[in-house]
C-alpha distance (Angstrom), angle and dihedral (degrees) to the residues before:
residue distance angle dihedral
X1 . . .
X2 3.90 . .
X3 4.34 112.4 .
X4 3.33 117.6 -114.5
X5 3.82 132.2 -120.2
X6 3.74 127.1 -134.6
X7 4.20 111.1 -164.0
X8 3.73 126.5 175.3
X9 3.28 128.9 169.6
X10 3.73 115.4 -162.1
X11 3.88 144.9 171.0
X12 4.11 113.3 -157.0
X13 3.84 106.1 -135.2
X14 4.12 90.3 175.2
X15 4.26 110.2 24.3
X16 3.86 96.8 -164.9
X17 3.77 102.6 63.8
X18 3.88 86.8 29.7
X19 3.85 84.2 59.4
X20 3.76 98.3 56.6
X21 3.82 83.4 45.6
X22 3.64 92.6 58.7
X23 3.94 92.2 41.9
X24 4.16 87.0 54.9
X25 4.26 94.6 40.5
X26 3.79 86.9 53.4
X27 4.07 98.0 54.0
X28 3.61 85.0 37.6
X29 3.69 80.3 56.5
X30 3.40 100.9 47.0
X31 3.56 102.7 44.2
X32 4.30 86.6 51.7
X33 4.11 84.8 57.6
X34 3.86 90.2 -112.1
X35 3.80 121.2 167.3
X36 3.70 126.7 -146.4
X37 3.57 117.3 -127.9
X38 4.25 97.9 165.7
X39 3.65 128.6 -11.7
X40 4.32 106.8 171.8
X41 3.27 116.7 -28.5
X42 3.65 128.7 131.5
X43 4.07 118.6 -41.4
X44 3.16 132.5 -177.1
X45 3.97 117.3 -155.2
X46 3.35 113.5 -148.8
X47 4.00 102.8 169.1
X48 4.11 138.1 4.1
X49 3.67 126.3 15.4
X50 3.90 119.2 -32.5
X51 3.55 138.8 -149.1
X52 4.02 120.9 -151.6
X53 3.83 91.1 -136.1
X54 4.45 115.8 54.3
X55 3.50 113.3 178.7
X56 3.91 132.0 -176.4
X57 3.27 129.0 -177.9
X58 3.69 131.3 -174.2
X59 4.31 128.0 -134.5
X60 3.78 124.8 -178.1
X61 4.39 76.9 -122.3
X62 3.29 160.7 21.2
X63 4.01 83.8 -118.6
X64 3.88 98.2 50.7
X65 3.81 92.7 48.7
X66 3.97 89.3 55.9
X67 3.54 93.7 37.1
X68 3.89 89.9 54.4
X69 4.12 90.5 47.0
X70 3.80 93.1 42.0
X71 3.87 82.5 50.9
X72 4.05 126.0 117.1
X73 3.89 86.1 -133.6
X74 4.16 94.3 52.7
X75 3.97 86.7 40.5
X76 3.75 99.8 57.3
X77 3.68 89.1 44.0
X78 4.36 90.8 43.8
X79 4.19 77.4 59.9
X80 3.45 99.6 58.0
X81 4.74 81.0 51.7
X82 3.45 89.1 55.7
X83 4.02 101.0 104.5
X84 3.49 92.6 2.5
X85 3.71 107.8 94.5
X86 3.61 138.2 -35.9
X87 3.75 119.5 -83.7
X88 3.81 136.9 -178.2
X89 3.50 111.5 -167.7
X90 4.11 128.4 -176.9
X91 4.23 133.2 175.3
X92 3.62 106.4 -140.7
X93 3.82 117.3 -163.9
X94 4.06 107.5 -129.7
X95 4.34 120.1 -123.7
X96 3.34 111.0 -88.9
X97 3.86 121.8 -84.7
């Protein structure tokens, strides 16, 4: 079963609220057995719109990274995002093993 890829691209219009988002998304995270792979960092944009903030975050599937989104945990946490900054988020099934 190929992983799964969660992306977001965001800019924070209002850090405090986006900070207890952030908290929330990343026990949400952790208890849906998600890995890491960048969150900030430097980025270079080299063609279409950009977002300060690029996040992706690894999930053993396509399954566990909706189940984790779809989740109560990620949901109250997505509420405390709403206002906060401007995010565009995708799941992106991984190549085939």
């Amino acid at each position: 079963m190929p992983k799964a890829y969660w992306i977001a691209h965001v800019t924070v219009t209002n850090p405090d609220p986006y900070a207890l988002y952030a908290k929330g998304a990343t026990e949400a995270f952790a208890k849906h057995g998600a890995r890491v792979l960048a969150r900030g960092g430097a980025v270079e944009h080299l063609e279409g719109e950009g977002h300060p903030r690029n996040v992706v975050i690894e999930f053993d599937s396509m399954e566990a990274a909706l189940a984790c989104y779809h989740s109560p945990e990620y949901q109250d946490a997505k509420a405390h995002r709403e206002g906060a900054g401007i995010a565009n988020i995708m799941i992106l099934e991984g190549a085939p093993d």
